[in-house]
C-alpha positions as CSV (number, residue, x, y, z in Angstrom):
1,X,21.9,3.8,-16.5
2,X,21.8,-0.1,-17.4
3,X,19.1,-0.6,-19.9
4,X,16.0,-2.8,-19.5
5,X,15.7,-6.0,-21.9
6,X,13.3,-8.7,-21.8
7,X,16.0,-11.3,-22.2
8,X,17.9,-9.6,-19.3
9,X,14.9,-9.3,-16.9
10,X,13.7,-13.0,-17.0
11,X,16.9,-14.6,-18.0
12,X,17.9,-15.3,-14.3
13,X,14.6,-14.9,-13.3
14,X,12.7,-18.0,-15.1
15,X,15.0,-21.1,-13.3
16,X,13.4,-23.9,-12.6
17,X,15.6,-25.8,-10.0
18,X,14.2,-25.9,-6.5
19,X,16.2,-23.4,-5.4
20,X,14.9,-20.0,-7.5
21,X,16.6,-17.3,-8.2
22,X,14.9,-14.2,-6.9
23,X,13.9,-10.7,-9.6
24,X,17.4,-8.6,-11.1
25,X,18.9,-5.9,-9.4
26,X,17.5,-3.8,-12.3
27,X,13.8,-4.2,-10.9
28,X,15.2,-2.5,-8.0
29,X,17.2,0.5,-9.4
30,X,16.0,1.3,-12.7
31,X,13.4,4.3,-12.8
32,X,12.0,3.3,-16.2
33,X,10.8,0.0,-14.7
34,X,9.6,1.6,-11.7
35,X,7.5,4.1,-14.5
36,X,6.5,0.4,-15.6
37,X,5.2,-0.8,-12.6
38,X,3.1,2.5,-12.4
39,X,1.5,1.6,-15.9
40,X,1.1,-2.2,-15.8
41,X,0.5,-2.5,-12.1
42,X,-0.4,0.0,-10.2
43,X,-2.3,1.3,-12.6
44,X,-4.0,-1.2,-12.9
45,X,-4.8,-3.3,-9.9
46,X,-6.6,-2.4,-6.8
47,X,-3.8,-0.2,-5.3
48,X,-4.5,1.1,-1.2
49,X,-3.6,4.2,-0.9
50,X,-5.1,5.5,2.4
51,X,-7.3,5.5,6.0
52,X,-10.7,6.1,6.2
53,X,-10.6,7.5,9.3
54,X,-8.4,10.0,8.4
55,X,-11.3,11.6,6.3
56,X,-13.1,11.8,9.2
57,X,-16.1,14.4,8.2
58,X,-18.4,14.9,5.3
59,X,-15.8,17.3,2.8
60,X,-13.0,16.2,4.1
61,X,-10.2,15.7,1.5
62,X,-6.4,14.3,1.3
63,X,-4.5,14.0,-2.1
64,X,-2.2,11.7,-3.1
65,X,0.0,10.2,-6.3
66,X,-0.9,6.6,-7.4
67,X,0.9,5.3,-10.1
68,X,2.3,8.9,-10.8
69,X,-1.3,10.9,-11.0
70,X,-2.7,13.1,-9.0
71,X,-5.5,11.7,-6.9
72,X,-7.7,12.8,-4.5
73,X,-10.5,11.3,-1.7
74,X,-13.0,12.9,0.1
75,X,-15.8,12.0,2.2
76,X,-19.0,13.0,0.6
77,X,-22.8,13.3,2.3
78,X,-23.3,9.9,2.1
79,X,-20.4,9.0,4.2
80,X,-18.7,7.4,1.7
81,X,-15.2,8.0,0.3
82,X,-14.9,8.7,-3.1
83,X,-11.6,9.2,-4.9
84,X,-11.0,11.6,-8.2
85,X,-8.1,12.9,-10.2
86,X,-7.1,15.4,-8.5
87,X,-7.2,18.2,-11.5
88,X,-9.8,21.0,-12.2
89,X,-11.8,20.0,-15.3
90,X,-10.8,24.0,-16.7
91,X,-7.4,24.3,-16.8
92,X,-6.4,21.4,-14.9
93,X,-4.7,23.0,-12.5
94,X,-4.4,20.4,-9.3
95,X,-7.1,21.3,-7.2
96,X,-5.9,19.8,-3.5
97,X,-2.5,20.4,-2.2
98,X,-2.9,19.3,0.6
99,X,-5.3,17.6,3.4
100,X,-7.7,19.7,5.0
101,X,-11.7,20.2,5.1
102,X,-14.3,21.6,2.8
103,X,-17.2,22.6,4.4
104,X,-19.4,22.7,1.5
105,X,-18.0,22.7,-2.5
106,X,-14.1,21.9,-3.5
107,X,-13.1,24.9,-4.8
108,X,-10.6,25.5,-7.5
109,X,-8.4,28.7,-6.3
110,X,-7.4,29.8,-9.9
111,X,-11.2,30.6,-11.1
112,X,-13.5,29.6,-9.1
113,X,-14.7,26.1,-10.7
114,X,-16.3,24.4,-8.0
115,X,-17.7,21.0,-7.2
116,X,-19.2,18.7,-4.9
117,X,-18.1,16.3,-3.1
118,X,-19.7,13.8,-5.4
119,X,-16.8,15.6,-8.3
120,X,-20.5,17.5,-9.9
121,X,-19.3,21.0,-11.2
122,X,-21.9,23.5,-9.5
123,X,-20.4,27.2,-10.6
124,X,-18.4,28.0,-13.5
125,X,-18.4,32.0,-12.8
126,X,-18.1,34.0,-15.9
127,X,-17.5,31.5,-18.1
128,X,-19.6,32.8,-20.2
129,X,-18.9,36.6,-19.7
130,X,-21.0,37.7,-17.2
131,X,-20.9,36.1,-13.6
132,X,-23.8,32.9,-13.7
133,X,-23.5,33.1,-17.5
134,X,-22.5,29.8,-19.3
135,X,-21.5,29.7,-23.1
136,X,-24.0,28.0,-25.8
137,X,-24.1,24.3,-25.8
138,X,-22.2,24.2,-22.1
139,X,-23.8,22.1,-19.6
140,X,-22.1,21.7,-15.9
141,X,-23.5,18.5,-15.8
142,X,-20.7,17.2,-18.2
143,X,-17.7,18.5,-16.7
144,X,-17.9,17.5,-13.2
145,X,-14.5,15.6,-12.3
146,X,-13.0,12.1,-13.2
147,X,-13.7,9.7,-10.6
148,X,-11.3,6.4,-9.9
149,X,-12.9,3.2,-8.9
150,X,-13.0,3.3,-4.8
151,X,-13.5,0.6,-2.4
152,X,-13.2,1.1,1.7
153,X,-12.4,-2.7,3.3
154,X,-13.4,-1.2,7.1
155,X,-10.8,1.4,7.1
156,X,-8.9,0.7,4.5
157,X,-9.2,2.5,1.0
158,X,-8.7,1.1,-1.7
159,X,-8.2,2.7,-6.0
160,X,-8.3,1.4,-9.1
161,X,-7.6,4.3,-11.9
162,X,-7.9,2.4,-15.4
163,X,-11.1,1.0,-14.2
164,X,-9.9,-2.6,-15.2
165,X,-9.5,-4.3,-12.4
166,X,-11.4,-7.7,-11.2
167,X,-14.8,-7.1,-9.0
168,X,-13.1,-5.7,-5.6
169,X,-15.2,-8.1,-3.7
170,X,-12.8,-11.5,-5.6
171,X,-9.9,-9.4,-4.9
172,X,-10.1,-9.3,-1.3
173,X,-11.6,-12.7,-0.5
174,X,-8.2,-13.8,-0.3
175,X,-7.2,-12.1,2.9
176,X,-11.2,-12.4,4.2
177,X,-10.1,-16.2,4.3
178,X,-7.4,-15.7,5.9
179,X,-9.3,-13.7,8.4
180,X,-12.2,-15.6,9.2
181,X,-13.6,-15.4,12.5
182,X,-12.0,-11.8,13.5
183,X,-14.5,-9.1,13.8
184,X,-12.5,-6.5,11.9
185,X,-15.5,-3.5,12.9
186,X,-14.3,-4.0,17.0
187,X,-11.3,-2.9,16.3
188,X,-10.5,0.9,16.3
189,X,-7.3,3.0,15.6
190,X,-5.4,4.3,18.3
191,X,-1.9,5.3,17.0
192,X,-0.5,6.2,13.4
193,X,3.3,6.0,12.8
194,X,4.7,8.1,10.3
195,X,7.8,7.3,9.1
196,X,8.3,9.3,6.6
197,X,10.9,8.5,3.4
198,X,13.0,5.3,3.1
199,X,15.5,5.2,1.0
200,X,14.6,1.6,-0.7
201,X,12.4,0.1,-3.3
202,X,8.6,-0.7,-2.5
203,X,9.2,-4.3,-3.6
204,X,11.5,-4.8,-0.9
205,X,9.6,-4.0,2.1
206,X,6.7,-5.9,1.2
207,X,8.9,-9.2,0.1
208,X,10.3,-8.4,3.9
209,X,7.1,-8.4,5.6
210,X,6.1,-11.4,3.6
211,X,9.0,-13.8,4.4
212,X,9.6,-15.0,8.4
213,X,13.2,-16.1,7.5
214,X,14.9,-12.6,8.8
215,X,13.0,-12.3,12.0
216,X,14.8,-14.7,14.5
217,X,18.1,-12.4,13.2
218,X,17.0,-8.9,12.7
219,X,14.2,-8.9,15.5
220,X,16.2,-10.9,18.0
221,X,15.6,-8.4,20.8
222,X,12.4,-7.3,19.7
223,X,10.4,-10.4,19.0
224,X,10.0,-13.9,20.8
225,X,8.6,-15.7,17.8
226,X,10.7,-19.0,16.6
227,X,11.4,-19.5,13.4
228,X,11.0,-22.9,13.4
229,X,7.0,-22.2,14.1
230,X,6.4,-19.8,11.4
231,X,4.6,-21.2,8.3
232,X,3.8,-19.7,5.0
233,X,0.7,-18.2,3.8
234,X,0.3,-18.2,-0.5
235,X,-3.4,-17.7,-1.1
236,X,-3.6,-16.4,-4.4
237,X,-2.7,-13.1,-4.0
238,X,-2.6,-13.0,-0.4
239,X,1.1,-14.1,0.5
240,X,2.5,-14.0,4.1
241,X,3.7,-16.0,7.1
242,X,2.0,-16.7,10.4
243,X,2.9,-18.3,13.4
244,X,0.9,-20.4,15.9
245,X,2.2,-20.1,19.2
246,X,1.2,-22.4,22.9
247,X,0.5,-20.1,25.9
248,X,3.8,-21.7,27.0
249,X,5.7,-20.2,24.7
250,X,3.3,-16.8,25.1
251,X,3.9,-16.9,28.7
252,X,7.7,-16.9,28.4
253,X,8.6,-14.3,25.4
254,X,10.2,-11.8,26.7
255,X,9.0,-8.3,28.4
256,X,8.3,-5.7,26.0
257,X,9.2,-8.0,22.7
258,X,6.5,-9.3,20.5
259,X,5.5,-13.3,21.6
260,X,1.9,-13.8,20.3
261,X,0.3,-16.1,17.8
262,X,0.4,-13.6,14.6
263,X,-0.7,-13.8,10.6
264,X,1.6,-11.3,8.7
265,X,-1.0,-11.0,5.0
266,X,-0.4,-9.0,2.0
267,X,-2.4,-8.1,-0.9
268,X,-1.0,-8.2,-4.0
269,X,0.5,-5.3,-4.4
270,X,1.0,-2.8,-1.5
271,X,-1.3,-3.7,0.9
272,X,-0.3,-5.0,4.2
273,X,-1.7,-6.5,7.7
274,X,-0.3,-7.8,11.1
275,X,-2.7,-9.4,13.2
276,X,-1.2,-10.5,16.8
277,X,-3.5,-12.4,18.9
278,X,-6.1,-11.6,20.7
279,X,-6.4,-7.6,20.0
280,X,-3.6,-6.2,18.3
281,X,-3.4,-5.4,14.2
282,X,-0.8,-3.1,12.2
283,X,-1.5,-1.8,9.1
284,X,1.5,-0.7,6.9
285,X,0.2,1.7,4.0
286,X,3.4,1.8,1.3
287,X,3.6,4.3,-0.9
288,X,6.0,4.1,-4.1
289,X,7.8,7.3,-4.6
290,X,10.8,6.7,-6.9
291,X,12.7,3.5,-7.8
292,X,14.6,4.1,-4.7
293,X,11.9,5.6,-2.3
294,X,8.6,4.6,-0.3
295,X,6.7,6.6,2.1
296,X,5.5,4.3,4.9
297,X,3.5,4.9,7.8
298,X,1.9,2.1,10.4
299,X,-1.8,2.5,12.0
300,X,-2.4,0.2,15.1
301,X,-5.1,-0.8,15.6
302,X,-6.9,-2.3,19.1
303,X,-10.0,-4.4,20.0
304,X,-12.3,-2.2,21.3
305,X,-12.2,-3.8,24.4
306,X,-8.6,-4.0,24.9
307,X,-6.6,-1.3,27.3
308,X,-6.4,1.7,25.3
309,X,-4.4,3.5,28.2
310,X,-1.5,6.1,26.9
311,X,0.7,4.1,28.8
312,X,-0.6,0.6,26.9
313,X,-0.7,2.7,23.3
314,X,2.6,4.1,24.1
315,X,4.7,0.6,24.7
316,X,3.3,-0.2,21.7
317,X,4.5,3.0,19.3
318,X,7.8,2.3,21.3
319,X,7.7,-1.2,20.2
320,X,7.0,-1.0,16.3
321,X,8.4,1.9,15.8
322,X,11.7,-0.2,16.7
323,X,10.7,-3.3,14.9
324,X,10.3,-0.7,11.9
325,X,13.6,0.3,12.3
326,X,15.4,-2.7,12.5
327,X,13.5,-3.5,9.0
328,X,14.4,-0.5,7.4
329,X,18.3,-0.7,8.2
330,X,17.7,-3.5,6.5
331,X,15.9,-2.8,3.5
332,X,18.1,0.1,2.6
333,X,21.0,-2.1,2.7
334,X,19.0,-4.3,0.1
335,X,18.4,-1.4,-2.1
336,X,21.9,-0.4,-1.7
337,X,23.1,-4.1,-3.0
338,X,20.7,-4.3,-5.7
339,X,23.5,-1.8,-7.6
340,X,26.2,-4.4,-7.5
341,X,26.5,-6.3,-11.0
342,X,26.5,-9.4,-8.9
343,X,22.9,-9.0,-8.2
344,X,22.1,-8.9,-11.6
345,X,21.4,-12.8,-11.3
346,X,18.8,-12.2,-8.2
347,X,20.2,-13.4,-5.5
348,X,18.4,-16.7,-4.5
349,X,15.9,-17.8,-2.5
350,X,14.7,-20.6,0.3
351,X,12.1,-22.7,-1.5
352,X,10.9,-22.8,2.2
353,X,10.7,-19.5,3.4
354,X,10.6,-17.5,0.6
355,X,8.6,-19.4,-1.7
356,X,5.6,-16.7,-0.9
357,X,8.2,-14.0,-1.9
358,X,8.8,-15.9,-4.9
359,X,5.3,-15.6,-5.9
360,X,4.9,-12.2,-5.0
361,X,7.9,-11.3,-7.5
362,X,6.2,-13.6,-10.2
363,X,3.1,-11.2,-9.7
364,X,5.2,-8.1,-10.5
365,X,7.0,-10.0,-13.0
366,X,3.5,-10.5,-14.9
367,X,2.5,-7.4,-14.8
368,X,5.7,-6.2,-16.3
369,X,6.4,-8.4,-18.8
370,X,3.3,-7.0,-21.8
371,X,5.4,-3.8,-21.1
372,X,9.0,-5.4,-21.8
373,X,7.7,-7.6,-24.8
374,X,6.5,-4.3,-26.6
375,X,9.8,-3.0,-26.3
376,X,11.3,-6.2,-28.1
């Protein structure tokens, strides 16, 4: 396995012509950056990591792994998500494996430990020898488990696990700009897309979905959106592309292809949202499993006053689930090139239409780069 250096990693990557030269193949490939990016990035920022709605009811729970630990959410009494690590504070044995409902403590299967759903341990049994009996100086109170910083943007949950991280309400003003005058509350889920494994880096499907350049080639039977119209969106951290399109051009796209006025946003790092005029958003939830593996799954979403038919909901899944595909094909091939030597320099990139990915890899490249220096 190559080995990361500083001077390797931002050698190619620190140009400063017009045309830039995009991060190393290595950023791509290498699972001791990836264990990097958990550490300085993921670790942490404000990383989203689930659906509200998919804890529907008070004690339901759904674990997950962010920056490689074991996490958990729940809804507790309050109606509010809150997310722990996901170990028993006894023998740390992971307490959820997998999602499912509570209907009054989370229970820890080896001994018993249980808590609420606000992570207070309630029973200990015979801890201390007999069954209610607790051991001198032991107090429940301080061993309930260790909660993560949680934040729920409508349905969207949001983690921050070293407790770092800026005020979540200046990290997601970005995006709120961006969405000013939609009513994000009249709009409802009606369709989750699971897609399961794909076989590329997380980097690359959120540099795709930030840059327009690809979609006039890749989407060319599933979109009507000109290139030409697109624009690019770099708000701070909020880096996309959108597109303004006349009713002319609305009226004309093609049956069954995508021809609306859009804004494709990002949040620095994983989170992602499609907004098509007037009633339409897609939210892509990424999450990093190995240097060469992201789970991804899609939630559409519909103005409450939209048709919600099966047969509307339907054309829909059948639409972006082949959009999805035509962007993995492609992503895969990305991660597949990213082993040559000759994408040790980068590759380059339109100061045009990728200038948003550009920023997007200076971002990761920041957040690396304390972790490279210490090695140096």
């Amino acid at each position: 396995m190559s080995t990361i250096t500083n001077d390797r990693f931002f050698e190619a990557f620190d140009e400063v012509n017009a045309v830039r030269h995009g991060l190393p193949g290595i950023a791509y490939t290498s699972s001791e950056f990836f264990e990097m990016e958990a550490r300085g990035l993921f670790a942490t920022s404000w990383s989203f990591v689930g659906f509200a709605h998919q804890l529907a009811n008070v004690g339901d729970v759904q674990p997950l792994t962010a920056a490689g630990k074991p996490v958990f959410l729940v809804r507790s009494e309050s109606d509010q998500i809150h997310a722990f690590h996901n170990v028993c504070r006894h023998r740390n044995l992971k307490l959820i494996d997998r999602p499912r409902h509570c209907d009054a403590l989370i229970t820890c299967p080896y001994h018993r430990w249980s808590y609420d759903f606000r992570g207070q341990l309630r029973i200990a049994p015979y801890f201390g020898g007999e069954k209610s009996g607790l051991p001198d100086g032991f107090e429940l109170a301080d061993h309930g488990l260790y909660p993560i910083r949680c934040h729920t943007f409508h349905d969207w949950v949001f983690i921050n696990l070293d407790g770092q991280a800026e005020r979540f309400e200046n990290f997601i003003k970005p995006i709120e700009r961006q969405l000013t005058g939609f009513e994000l509350d009249e709009f409802i889920p009606v369709a989750t897309l699971e897609f399961g494994e794909i076989s590329t880096n997380w980097k690359l499907l959120m540099e795709n979905f930030i840059e327009p350049y690809h979609v006039q080639y890749v989407h060319k039977t599933t979109t009507s959106q000109p290139l030409e119209d697109h624009y690019v969106v770099a708000d701070e951290h909020c880096l996309g592309s959108a597109i303004d399109l006349t009713a002319e051009q609305q009226t004309d796209a093609a049956a069954g292809t995508l021809g609306v006025s859009s804004r494709y946003l990002t949040l620095f790092p994983n989170f992602v949202l499609g907004l098509y005029y007037p009633d339409q958003i897609g939210v892509h939830l990424n999450r990093p499993v190995s240097a060469n593996t992201t789970q991804q799954s899609r939630v559409i979403y519909l103005h409450r006053d939209s048709d919600q038919s099966s047969s509307a909901v339907e054309q829909m899944r059948q639409l972006w689930d082949s959009v999805h595909r035509e962007d993995h094909e492609m992503c895969e091939r990305l991660q597949a090139g990213r082993y040559s030597s000759v994408a040790e320099g980068g590759g380059v990139l339109s100061p045009h239409w990728e200038a948003s990915v550009r920023r997007f890899q200076e971002l990761v490249a920041d957040a690396v780069r304390p972790g490279l220096e210490r090695r140096i």
